[in-house]
C-alpha positions in Angstrom: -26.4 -34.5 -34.5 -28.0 -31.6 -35.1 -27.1 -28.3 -37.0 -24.4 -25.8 -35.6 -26.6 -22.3 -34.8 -24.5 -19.6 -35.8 -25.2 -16.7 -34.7 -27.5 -14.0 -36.6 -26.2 -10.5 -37.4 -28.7 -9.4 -34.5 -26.5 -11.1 -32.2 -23.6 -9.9 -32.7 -25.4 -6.2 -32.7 -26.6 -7.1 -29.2 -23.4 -8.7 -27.7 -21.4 -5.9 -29.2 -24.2 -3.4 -27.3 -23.4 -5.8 -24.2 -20.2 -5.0 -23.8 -20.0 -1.4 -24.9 -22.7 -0.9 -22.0 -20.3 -3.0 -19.7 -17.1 -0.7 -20.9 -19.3 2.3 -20.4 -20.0 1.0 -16.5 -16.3 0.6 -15.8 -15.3 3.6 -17.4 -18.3 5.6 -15.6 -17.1 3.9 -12.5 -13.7 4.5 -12.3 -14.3 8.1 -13.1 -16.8 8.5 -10.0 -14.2 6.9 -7.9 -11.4 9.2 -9.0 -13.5 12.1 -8.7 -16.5 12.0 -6.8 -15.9 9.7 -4.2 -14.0 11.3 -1.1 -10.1 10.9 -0.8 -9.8 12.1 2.5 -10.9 12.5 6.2 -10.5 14.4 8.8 -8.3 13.6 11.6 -7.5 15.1 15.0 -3.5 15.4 15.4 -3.8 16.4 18.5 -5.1 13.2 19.4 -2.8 11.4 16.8 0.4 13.6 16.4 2.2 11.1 15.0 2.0 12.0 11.3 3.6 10.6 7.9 3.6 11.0 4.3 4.5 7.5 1.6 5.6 8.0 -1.5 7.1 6.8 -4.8 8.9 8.1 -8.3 5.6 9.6 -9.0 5.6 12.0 -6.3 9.1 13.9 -8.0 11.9 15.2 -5.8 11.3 15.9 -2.7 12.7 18.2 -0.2 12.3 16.2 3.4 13.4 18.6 5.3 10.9 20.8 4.7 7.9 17.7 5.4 10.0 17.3 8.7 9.4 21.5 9.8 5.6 20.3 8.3 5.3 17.8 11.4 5.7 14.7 10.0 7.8 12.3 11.6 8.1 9.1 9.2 7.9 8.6 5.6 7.0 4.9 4.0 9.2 4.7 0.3 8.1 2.5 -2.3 10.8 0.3 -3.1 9.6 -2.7 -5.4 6.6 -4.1 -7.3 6.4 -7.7 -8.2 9.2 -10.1 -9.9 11.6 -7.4 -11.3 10.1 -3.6 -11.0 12.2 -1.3 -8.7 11.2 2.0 -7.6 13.8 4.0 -9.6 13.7 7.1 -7.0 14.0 4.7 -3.8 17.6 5.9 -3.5 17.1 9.0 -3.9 13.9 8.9 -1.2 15.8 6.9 1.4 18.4 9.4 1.1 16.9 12.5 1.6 14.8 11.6 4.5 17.7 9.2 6.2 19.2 13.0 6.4 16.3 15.2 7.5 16.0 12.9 10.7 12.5 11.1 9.2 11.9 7.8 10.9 12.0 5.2 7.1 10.6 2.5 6.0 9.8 0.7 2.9 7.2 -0.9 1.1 6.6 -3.6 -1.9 3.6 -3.4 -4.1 2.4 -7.3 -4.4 1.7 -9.0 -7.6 -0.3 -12.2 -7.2 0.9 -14.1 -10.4 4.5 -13.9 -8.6 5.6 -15.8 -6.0 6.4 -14.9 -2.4 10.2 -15.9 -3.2 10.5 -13.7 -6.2 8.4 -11.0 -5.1 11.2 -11.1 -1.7 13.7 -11.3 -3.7 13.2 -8.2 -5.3 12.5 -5.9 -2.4 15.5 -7.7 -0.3 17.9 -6.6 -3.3 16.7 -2.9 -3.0 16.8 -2.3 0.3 20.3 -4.1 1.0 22.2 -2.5 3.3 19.5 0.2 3.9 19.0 1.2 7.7 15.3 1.0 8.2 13.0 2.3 11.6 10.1 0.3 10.6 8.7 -3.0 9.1 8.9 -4.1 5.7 5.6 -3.8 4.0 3.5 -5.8 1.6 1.2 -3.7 0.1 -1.8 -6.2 -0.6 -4.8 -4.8 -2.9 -7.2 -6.0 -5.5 -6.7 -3.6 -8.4 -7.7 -3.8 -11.4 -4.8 -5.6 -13.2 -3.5 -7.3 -10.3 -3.8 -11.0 -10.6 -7.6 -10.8 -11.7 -7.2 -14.7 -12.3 -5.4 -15.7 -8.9 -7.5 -17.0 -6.3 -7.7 -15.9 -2.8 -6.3 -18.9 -1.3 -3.0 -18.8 -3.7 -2.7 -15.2 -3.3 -2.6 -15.9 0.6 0.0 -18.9 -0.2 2.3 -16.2 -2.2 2.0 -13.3 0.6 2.8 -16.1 3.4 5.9 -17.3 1.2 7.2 -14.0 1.3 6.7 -13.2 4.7 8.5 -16.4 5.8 11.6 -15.0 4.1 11.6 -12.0 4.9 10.9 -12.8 8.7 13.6 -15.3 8.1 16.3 -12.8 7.0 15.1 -10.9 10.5 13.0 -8.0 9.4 9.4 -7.4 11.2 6.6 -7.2 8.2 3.4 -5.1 7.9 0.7 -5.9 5.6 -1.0 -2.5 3.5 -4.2 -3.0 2.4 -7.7 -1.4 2.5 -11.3 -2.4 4.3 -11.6 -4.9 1.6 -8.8 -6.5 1.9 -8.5 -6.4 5.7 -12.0 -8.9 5.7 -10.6 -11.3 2.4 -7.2 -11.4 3.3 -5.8 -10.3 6.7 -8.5 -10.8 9.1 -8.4 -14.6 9.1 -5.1 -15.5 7.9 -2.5 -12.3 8.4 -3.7 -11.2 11.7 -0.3 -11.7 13.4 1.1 -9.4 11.6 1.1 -5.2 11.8 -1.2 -3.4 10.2 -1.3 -0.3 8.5 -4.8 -0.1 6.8 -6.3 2.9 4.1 -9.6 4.5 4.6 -11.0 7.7 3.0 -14.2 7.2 3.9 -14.6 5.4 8.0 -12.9 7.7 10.1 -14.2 5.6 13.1 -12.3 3.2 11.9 -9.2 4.6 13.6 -10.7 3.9 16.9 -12.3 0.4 15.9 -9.5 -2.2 14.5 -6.5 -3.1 14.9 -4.3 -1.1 13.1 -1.1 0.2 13.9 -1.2 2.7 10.6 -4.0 4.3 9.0 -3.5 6.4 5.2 -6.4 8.7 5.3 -5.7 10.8 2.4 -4.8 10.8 -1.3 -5.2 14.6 -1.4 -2.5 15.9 1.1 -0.6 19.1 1.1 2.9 18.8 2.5 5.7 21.7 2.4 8.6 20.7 0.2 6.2 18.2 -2.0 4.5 18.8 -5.2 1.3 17.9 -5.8 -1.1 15.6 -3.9 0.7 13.4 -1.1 -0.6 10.1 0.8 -1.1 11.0 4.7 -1.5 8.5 7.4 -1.1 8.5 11.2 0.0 6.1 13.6 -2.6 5.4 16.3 -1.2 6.1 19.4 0.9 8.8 21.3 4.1 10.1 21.1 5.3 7.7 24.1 3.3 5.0 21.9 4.9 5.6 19.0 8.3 5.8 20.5 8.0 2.5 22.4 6.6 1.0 19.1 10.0 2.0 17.5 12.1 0.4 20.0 10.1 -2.7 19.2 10.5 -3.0 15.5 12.4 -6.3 14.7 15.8 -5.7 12.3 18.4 -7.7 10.9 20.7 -8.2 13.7 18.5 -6.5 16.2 
């Protein structure tokens, strides 16, 4: 057997280059995304009236009644994220726009190194005994630190686990997720489920799949919340939306 190379003090100089370059990309990129790329488009209410904010702990208190005189008529809550984290202002969320008359529902941020029982689980115990208006949904995205090592098969596995139980304990289920994830995951495999997909950049897209939901903004202004606020519409019209209501699946519907 021959003798073990080890590497020269050149080599380390260059991998060490390598990957400062490759932490320079990501960093470069993630900036671009956060602040050059758009977070919005523009949308015609009158053609879609049917408006409505999501939010989480991040967003702070806020006062529904006010988004309700805004015209927005439904509000998605975060209520869970993976195994064990719960939403520590779901309460609090539900609560407020239970009373200003906003139509509610809630939504699970999913972890792919969890599975579909645990990840149910944990969003079953938050919103029990929680009236809700619409599906449960599975927000389904590749970020950055979201199950980097998971495969797409698994991950599909995992979701599918956790919509059989949650199906199973009678609530209707909505998959979140952006283009991306509509073609690797929900195209082929989730397609018999409700949609409610995020674009900030295809506004035709509202006219060309299948979508019940689309989030077209990160950047919203909405009386009675601080800050920036997630928008979306529901595509369809006022008799649309209110026939899509009365055919929301619930426990003991």
């Amino acid at each position: 057997m021959g003798r073990r190379q080890v590497p020269t003090r050149p080599d380390y100089i260059k991998w060490l280059l390598l990957l400062g370059a490759a932490a320079l990309v990501v960093l470069l990129g993630g900036y671009a995304w956060r602040y050059l790329m758009p977070h919005s488009v523009n949308v015609d209410r009158y053609r879609y009236p049917i408006a409505g904010i999501d939010v989480s702990k991040h967003n702070g208190d806020i006062d529904y009644q006010q988004v309700r005189d805004d015209d927005y008529q439904f509000v998605f809550i975060k209520a869970s994220e993976g195994m064990t984290y719960k939403d520590d202002a779901f309460e609090r969320n539900y609560q407020g726009a239970r009373k200003a008359g906003l139509k509610v529902g809630a939504y699970h941020f999913f972890r792919k190194n969890r599975t579909g029982q645990e990840q149910a689980e944990n969003l079953l115990a938050v919103i029990k005994g929680k009236e809700l208006d619409l599906p449960l949904v599975i927000d389904l995205e590749d970020d950055w630190g979201n199950g980097v090592t998971v495969n797409r098969k698994m991950a599909i596995e995992r979701v599918m686990d956790m919509i059989e139980i949650l199906t199973g304990k009678g609530y209707q289920v909505m998959i979140y997720t952006n283009l991306d994830g509509y073609n690797k995951y929900y195209k082929d495999m989730l397609g018999d489920h409700d949609l409610w997909l995020c674009s900030f950049t295809r506004p035709d897209l509202l006219t060309s799949l299948p979508h019940c939901i689309q989030q077209f903004s990160h950047e919203g202004k909405v009386k009675g919340a601080k800050g920036k606020v997630d928008l979306n519409v529901y595509r369809g019209s006022r008799s649309d939306w209110e026939r899509y209501l009365a055919s929301v699946k619930k426990p003991n519907s």
